[in-house]
N, C-alpha and C positions, 0 to 999 in steps of 0.2 A: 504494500500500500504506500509506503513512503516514496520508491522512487517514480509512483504517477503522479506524485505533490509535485516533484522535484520536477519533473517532466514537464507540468502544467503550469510550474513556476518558470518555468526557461521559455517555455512560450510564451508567456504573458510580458517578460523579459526582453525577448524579442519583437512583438511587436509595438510596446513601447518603444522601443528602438528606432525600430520603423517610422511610428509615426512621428518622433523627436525630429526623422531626417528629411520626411516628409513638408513638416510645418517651417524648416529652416531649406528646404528646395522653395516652400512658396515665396520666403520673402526676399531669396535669393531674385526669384521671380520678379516679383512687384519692386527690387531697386531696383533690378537688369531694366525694366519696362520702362520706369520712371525716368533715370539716369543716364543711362551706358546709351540704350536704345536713338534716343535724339543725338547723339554724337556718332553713331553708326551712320547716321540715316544721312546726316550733312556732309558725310565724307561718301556713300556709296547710295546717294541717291536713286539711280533707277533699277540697281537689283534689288535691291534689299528691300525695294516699298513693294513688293511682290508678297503677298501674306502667303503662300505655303513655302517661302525659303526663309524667312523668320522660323516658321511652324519648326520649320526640319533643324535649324539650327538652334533652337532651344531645346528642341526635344534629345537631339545627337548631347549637347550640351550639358543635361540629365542626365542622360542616360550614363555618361564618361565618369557624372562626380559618382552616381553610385554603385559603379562598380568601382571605383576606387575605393569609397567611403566598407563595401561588402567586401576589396579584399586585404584592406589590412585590417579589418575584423574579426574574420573570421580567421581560424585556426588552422593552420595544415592537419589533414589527415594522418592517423597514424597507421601505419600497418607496411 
């Protein structure tokens, strides 16, 4: 019985996690939008005002920090 506490403790564990990196990807977001975004746009005006290559380069953008942020987290396997 003890090691499903433990089990359901590491999950709960983990997605706290999740959502810790989650809440700190949105406001990464909304400065990138606010800030960064208007200084892209005065320097590459005619591609960048195109909304699915913003889309693609936020999303690529994501996607980078959190497998970074998932692999020095995470543990090598042993065996």
């Amino acid at each position: 019985m003890y090691g499903k506490v433990t089990t359901m403790s590491e999950r709960i564990k983990i997605l706290g996690i999740f959502a810790i990196l989650g809440f700190i990807a949105g406001v990464i977001a909304n400065f990138t939008y606010h800030n960064v975004l208007p200084v892209i746009l005065a320097i590459f005006p005619e591609v960048l005002s195109v909304e699915w290559v913003l889309s693609g380069l936020g999303g690529a953008m994501l996607t980078i920090l959190v497998m970074l942020v998932w692999a020095y987290a995470s543990k090598p396997s042993e065996g």
